[in-house]
TIVOVEX-23719 format. One record per residue (C-alpha): residue in three letters; x negated, y negated, z. Coordinates in steps of 0.5 Angstrom, whole numbers, plus 2048, in hexadecimal, padded with zeros to 3 digits. Example, Ala and Ser with C-alpha at 12.3 -4.5 7.8 and 13.67 -1.06 7.14 Angstrom:
BEGIN
Ala7E7809810/Ser7E580280E/
This chain:
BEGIN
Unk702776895/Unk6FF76F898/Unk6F876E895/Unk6F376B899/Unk6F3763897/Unk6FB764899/Unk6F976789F/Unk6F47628A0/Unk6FA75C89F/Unk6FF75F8A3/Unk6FB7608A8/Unk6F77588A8/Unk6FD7548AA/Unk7007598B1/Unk6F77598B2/Unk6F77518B1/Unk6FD7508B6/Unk6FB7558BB/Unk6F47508BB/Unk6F874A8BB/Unk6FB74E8C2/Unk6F474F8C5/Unk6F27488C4/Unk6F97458C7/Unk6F674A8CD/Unk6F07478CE/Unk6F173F8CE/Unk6F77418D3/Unk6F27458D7/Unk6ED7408D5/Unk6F173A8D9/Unk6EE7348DA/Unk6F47308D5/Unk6F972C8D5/Unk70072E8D8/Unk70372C8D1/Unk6FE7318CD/Unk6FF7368D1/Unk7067368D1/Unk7057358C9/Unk70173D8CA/Unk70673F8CD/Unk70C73E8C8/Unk7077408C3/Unk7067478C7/Unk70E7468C8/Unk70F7468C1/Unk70A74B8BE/Unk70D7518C4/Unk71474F8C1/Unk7127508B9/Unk70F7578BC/Unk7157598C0/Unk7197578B9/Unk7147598B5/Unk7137618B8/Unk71B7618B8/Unk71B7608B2/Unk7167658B0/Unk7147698B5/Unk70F76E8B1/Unk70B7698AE/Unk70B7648B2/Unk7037628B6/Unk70875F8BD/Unk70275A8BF/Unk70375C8C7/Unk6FE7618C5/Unk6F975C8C7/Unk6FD75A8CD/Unk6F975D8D2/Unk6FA75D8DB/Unk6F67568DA/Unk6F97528D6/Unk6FF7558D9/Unk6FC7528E0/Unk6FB74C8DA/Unk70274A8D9/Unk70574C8E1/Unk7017488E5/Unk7047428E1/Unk70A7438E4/Unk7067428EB/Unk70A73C8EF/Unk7047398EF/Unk7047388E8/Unk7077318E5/Unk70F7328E5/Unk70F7318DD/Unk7097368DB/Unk70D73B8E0/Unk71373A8DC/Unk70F73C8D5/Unk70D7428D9/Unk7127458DB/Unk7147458D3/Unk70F7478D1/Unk71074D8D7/Unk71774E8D5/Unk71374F8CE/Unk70E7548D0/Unk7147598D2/Unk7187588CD/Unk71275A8C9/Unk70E75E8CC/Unk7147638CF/Unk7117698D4/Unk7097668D3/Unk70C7608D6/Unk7107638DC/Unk7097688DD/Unk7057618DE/Unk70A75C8E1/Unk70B7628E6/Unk7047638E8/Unk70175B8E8/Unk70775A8EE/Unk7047608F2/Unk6FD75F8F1/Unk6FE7598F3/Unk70275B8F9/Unk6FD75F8FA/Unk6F775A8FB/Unk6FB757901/Unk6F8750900/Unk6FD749900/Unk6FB7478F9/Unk6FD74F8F7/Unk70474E8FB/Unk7057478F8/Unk70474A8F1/Unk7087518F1/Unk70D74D8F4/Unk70E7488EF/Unk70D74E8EA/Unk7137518ED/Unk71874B8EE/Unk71774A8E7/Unk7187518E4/Unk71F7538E8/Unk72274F8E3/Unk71F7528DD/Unk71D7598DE/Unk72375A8E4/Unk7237618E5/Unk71B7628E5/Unk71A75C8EB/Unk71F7608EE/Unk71C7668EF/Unk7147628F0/Unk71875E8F6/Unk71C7648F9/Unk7157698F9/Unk71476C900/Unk70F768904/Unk710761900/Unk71675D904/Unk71276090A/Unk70C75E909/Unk70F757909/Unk70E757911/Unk709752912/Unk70B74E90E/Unk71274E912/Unk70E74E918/Unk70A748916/Unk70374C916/Unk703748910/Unk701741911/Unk70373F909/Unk70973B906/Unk70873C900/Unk708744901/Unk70F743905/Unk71173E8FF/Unk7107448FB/Unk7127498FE/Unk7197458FF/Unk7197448F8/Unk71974B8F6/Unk71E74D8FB/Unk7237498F7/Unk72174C8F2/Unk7237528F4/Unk72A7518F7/Unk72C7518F0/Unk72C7598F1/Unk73175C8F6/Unk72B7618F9/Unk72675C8FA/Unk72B7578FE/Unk72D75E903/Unk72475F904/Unk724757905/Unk72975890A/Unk72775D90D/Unk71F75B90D/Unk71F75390D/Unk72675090F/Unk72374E916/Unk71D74A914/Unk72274690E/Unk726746914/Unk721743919/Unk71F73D913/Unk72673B912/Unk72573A919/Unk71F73691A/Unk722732913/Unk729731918/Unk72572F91E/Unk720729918/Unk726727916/Unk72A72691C/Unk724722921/Unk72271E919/Unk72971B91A/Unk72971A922/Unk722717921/Unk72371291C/Unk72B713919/Unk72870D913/Unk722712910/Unk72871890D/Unk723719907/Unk71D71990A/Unk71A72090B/Unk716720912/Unk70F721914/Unk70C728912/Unk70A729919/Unk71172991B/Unk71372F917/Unk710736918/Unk714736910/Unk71373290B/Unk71972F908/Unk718733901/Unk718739905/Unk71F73790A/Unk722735903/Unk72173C900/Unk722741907/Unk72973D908/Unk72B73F900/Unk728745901/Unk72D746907/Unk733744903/Unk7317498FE/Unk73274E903/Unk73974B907/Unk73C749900/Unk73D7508FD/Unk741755900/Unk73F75A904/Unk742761902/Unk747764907/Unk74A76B90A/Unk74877090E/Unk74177190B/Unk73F76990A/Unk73976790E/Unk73B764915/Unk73A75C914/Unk737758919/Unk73975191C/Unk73574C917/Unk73274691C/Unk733741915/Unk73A742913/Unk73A74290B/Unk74073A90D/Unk73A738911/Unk73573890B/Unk73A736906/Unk73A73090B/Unk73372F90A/Unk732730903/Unk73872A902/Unk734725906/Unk72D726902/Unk7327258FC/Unk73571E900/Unk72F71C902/Unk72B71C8FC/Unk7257208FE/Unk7237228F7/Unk71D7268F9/Unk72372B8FB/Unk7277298F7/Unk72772F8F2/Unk7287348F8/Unk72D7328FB/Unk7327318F5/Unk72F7388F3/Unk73273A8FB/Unk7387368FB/Unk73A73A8F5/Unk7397408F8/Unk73D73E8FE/Unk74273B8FA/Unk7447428F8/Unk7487428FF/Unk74F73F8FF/Unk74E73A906/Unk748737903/Unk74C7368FD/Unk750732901/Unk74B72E904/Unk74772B8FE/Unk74E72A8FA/Unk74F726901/Unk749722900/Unk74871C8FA/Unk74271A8FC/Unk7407218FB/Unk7437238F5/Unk74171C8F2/Unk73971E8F3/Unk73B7248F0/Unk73D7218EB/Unk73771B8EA/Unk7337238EC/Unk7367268E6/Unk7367208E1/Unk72E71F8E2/Unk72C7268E3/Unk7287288DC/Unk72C72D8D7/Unk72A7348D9/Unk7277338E0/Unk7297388E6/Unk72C7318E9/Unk73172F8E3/Unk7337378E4/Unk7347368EC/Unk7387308EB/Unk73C7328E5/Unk73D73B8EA/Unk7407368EF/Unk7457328EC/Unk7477398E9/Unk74873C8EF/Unk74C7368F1/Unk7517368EB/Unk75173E8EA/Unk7587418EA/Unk7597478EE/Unk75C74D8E9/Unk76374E8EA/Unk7647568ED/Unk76975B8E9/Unk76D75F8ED/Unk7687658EC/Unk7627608ED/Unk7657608F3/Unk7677678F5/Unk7607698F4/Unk75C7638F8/Unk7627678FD/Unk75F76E8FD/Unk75876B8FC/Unk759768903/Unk75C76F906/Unk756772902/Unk75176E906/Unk75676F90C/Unk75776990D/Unk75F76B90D/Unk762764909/Unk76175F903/Unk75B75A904/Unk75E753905/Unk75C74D900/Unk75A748904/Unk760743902/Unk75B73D901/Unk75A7408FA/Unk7617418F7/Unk76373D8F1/Unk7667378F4/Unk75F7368F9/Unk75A7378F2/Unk75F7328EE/Unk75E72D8F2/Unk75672D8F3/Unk75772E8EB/Unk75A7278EC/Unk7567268F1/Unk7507278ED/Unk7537238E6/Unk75371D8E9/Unk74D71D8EC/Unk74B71C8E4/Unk7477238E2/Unk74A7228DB/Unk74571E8D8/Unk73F7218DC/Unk7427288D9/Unk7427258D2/Unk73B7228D2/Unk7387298D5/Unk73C72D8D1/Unk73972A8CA/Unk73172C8CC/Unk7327318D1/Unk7327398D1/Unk73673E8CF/Unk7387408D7/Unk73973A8D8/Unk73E7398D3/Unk74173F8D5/Unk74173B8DD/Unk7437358D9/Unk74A7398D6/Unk74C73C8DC/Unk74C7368E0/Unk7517338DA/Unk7557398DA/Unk7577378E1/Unk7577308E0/Unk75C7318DA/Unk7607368DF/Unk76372E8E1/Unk76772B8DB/Unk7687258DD/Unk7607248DD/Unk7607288D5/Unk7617218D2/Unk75C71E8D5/Unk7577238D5/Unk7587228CD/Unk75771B8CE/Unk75071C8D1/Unk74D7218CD/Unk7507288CF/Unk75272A8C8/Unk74B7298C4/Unk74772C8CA/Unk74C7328CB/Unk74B7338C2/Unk7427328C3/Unk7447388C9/Unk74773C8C6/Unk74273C8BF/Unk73D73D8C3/Unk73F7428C8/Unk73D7498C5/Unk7417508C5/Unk73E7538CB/Unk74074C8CF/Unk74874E8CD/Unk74A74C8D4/Unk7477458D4/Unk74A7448CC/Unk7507468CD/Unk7517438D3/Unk74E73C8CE/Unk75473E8C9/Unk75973E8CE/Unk7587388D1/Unk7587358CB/Unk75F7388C9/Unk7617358D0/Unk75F72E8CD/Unk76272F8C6/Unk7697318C9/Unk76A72A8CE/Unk7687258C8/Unk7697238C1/Unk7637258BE/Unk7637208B9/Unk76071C8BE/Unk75A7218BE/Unk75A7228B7/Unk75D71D8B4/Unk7587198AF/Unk75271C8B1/Unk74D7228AE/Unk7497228B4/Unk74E7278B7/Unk7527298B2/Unk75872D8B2/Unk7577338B1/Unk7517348B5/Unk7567368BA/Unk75973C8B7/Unk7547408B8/Unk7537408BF/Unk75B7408C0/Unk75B7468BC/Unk7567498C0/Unk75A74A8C6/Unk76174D8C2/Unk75F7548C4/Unk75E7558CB/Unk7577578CD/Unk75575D8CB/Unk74F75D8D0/Unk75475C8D7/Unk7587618DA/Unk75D75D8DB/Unk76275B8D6/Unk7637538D7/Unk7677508D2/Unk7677498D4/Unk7617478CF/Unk76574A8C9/Unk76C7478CB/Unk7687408CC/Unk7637418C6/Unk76B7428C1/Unk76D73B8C5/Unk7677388C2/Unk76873A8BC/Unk76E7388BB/Unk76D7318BD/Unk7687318B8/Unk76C7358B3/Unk77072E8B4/Unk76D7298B2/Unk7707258AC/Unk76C7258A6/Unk76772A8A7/Unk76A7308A4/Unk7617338A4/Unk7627348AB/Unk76873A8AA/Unk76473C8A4/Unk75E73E8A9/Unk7637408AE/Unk7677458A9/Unk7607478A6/Unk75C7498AD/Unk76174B8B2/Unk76874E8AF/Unk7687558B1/Unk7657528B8/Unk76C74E8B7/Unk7707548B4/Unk76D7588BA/Unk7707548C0/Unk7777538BC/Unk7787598BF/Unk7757588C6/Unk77975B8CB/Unk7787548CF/Unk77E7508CF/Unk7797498CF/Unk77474C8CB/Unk77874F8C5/Unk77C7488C5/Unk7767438C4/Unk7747488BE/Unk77B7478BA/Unk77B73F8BC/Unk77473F8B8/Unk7777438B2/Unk77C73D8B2/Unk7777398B1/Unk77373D8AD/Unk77973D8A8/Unk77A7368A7/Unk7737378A2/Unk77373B89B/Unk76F74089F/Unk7747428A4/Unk77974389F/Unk77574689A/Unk77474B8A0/Unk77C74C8A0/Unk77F74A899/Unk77B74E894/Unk780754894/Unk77A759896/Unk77C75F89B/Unk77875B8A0/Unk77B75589F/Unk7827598A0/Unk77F75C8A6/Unk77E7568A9/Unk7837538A8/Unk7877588AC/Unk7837568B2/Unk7847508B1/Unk78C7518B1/Unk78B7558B7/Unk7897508BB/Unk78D74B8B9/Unk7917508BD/Unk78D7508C2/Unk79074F8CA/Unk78B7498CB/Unk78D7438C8/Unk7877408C7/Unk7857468C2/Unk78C7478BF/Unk78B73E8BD/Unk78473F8BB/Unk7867458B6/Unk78C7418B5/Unk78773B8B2/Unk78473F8AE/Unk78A7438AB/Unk78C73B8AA/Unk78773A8A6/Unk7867418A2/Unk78D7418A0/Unk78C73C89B/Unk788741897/Unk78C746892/Unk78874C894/Unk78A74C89A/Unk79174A89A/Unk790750896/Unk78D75489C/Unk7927518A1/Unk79875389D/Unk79675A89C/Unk79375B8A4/Unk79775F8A7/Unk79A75A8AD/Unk7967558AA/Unk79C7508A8/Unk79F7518AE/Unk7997508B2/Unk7997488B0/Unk7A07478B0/Unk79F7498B8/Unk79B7438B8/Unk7A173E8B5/Unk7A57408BC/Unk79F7408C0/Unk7A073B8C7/Unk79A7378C6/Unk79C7328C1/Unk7947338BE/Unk79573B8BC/Unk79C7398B9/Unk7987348B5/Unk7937398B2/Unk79973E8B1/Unk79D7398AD/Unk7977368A9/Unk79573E8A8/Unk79C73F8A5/Unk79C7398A1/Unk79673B89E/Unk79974289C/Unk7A073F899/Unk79C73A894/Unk79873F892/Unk79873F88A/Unk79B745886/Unk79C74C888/Unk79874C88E/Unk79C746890/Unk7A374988E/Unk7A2750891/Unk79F74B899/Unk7A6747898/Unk7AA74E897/Unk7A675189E/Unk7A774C8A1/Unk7AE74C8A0/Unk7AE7538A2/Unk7AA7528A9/Unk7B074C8AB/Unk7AC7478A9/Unk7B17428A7/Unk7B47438AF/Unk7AD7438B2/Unk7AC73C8AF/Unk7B27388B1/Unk7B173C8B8/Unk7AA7388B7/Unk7AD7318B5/Unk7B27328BC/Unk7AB7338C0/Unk7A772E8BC/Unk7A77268BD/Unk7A07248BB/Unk7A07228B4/Unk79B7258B1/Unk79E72D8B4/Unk7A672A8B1/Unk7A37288AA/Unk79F72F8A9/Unk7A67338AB/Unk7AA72E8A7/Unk7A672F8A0/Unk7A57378A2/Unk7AD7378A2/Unk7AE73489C/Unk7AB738896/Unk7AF73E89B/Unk7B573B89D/Unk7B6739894/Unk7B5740891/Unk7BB742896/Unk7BF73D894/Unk7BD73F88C/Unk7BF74588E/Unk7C6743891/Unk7C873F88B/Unk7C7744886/Unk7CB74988A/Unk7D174488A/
């Protein structure tokens, strides 16, 4: 049992925190200080609730959370940070500082989050409005499902009615209001209550936006960025900008289908007309909309003729790119503007012939009687060239230097945008020469588990690249980027994903070619050490794969692999494993695709040279048989395997040689091996075949002479 001093001094440093918290509280309700200090409060609060978070995690029936002391004030404390109204950079802290308090704080915290915004709806006053708006615009992306539910209670999207019809004579409530509306299309749910309550007041700002645009022009077609008289709106600008997004939103995500499907009224703005707006703020440099209209465009470019239209345009993707290249690491500006190239560059997934009966059934199930048509502004050749379109407008450097700072979502966006690109191989060299290959490695390391796709999307751009060029023009002479770096993430993608329903064996047929390619590299025998180490029984797996392609790049990077002492090893240690590869090995060399009948026949070429295995051939059923049908194969490459095989064997050394001559007789190899002299006029084929003969063809002739 504790004593009373212990007692004393466990509980003296959770007391203190939990003082140090109070006083936090009350220099920030306190106010009156400098926009730094009180940022510096915040991040100090930030920091103690996440102590408490891991602390509490750790042990949690001991542990003094400090949000014991967090009451409804100094919660209103933190929130009413977040008001619009506050400096853009205290805002930002304090949504950190929130973020942090729900973490910590849990069900308490929902309780309290909860009732500030409904007190505050409640008191029906332009500062209250401002605020619980502000508050909820900034908590959807942190605790979604509790926001949802406070933006969809009965009565709240319906009593926006005044506001709708004007009653309020407050921008900044509008401006609010707007930005919690898209906050909210982040939930499918909200989106059909914006819909249904709100789409004819975003409709009829658009319009006066459209209507300011178009008599600015006429009156002076010279004053393109300037923003009009506020007497000739009944909208501000930041409220037109954010309704025309908003609307996007609402056009850009599709509506569900069938009998039981909502009916869909005609949209007065079409999701092309906005899109058409956003690209002209983006052209004529309106900063001050700016990061709005990019974070339309990226929604409206979710739509295959929109596509079309920016790709068309270069002075568009030039500015998106000046927009992308400026915009500061982590901003919802850099995210825009990279979604939007995503969507560019995104390929279509290639449907099964089960895909497609199914999406055929879905239709007669929503009576609709035939497969949806796919808009043929999206087929692979249409993506390749906006992907062409898209490199040669110059994204590879702005991806590389974001992608040193930048998030992990938008390295994840960064990765996928380079996958599509990498689709086009007369492109991958330079993609290497402008930083793809260091960028996609930073992506991959920093990509996390629970961001599968985005990390494998990172390795199997980089296997693309490793595939079309010499890696030692990437590798070589330098520890910056060492080899082997690249193992891992191509190793990553050799089994199919385990998390998707579908069975895509194209990043592990890719994966295997990469791999081989590096596996060649003159000098390097690590690189098939660290291959062989981590990914063999990946390599075995796929040697046996059912797919021709994929079953074929395996053996063609066991080859490779048994140029160094560790590939051999695998095969010519004269264990019962050793033994069962090589049968496989044999097999192939008999396989019908002569592309995996060479690369078998290449390594049965090098393996030969080991005692241990012409040990294993001779006494394998078929085993010899098998590479002397190498020596009368067509191609003049396989009868150059065949017979260095075969020349291996017979120059073996001892009984191992004796008894592989006496076989190889007995298979008819003395006839096989004119047959390939007949056949053969390369050199290095007739001189194989030749020196293979000669020891056969002279212990036929002692025979003989001894007879007589």
């Amino acid at each position: 049992m504790a004593t009373a001093a212990e007692t004393i001094q466990a509980s003296g440093p959770a007391a203190s925190v939990q003082d140090q918290t109070l006083l936090v509280f009350a220099r920030l309700m306190e106010g009156g200080q400098e926009d730094e200090e009180t940022c510096r409060d915040l991040d100090l609060l930030t920091k103690m609730l996440d102590d408490d978070a891991a602390a509490r995690a750790a042990d949690p029936a001991h542990h003094r959370s400090i949000c014991r002391v967090i009451d409804s004030d100094c919660v209103d404390t933190i929130l009413c940070y977040l008001d619009m109204r506050q400096p853009d950079l205290v805002r930002g802290h304090a949504v950190l500082t929130t973020s942090a308090y729900m973490r910590a704080a849990a069900d308490d915290a929902s309780d309290k989050l909860r009732a500030f915004f409904l007190d505050r709806i409640q008191r029906r006053t332009y500062d209250d409005y401002i605020v619980a708006f502000c508050v909820a615009a900034a908590a959807f992306p942190i605790v979604p499902d509790l926001t949802t539910e406070m933006f969809l209670n009965e009565g709240f999207l319906s009593s926006l009615g005044p506001l709708i019809r004007r009653e309020w004579k407050s921008r900044k409530v509008e401006t609010a209001c707007l930005e919690m509306l898209n906050a909210a299309c982040m939930d499918g749910r909200c989106r059909e209550a914006i819909q249904k309550y709100c789409v004819d007041w975003l409709e009829e700002i658009v319009e006066q936006y459209t209507m300011d645009m178009g008599k600015r022009l006429s009156e002076d077609p010279n004053l393109q960025g300037e923003e009009g008289s506020v007497s000739m709106r009944q909208h501000s600008e930041q409220v037109q900008y954010l309704a025309a997004v908003i609307l996007a939103k609402l056009r850009a995500v599709p509506k569900p289908s069938g009998p039981n499907a909502p009916r869909v009224e005609s949209a007065v703005t079409s999701l092309f007309d906005l899109a058409g707006l956003f690209i002209k703020m983006i052209v004529r440099n309106e900063d001050h909309g700016k990061q709005h209209a990019i974070e339309g465009l990226a929604y409206a470019s979710l739509q295959p003729q929109i596509k079309k239209v920016i790709v068309s345009n270069d002075l568009l993707l030039k500015k998106l790119l000046e927009t992308l290249s400026s915009a500061p690491p982590r901003s919802p500006t850099t995210y825009g503007a990279l979604s939007i190239f995503q969507n560019l560059t995104r390929y279509r997934p290639p449907f099964t012939e089960d895909e497609k009966k199914m999406s055929q059934l879905q239709a007669y199930a929503n009576a609709e009687g035939k497969l949806p048509a796919m808009d043929p502004l999206d087929d692979d050749e249409h993506v390749e060239k906006r992907c062409a379109a898209v490199f040669a407008a110059g994204i590879t450097p702005v991806l590389v230097a974001h992608g040193k700072h930048d998030s992990a979502a938008a390295l994840g966006i960064i990765a996928n945008i380079l996958l599509s690109l990498t689709s086009i191989k007369s492109i991958r060299g330079q993609l290497a020469q402008q930083g793809a290959v260091p960028l996609l490695l930073i992506a991959w390391n920093s990509l996390k588990e629970e961001q599968g796709d985005a990390r494998r999307s990172a390795a199997q751009a980089l296997s693309r690249i490793l595939i079309s060029i010499n890696p030692a023009l990437v590798f070589g002479g330098t520890r910056a980027n060492p080899i082997d770096a690249a193992i891992a993430p191509l190793i990553s993608i050799l089994p199919t994903d385990p998390a998707s329903d579908r069975r895509d064996l194209l990043p592990t047929f890719e994966a295997l070619m990469a791999l081989t390619n590096l596996a060649s590299m003159e000098g390097d025998t690590g690189i098939a050490h660290q291959i062989i180490r981590h990914a063999w029984s990946h390599i075995e797996e796929q040697l046996l794969a059912s797919n021709r392609l994929v079953a074929k790049a395996a053996v063609e990077l066991v080859c490779n692999l048994t140029q160094s002492p560790d590939g051999i090893a695998l095969y010519a240690d004269g264990s019962a494993h050793a033994a069962q590869r090589l049968h496989i090995l044999l097999a192939l060399a008999d396989a019908e695709d002569e592309g995996t009948r060479s690369a078998a026949g290449g390594a049965l070429a090098a393996l030969t040279a080991y005692e241990q295995v012409v040990r294993a051939v001779v006494h394998r059923k078929r085993g010899v048989a098998v590479l002397l049908g190498l020596c009368v194969d067509d191609s003049d490459d396989l009868r150059h395997r065949g017979a260095a095989s075969i020349l291996n064997m017979v120059l073996a050394k001892g009984v191992i040689g004796s008894d592989a001559r006496d076989k190889i007789r007995e298979e008819g190899g003395v006839d096989i091996l004119k047959t390939c002299l007949k056949k053969s006029r390369r050199p290095e084929v007739v001189q194989a075949a030749v020196q293979a003969l000669k020891p056969l063809v002279e212990k036929q002739l002692t025979e003989v002479t001894e007879v007589d």
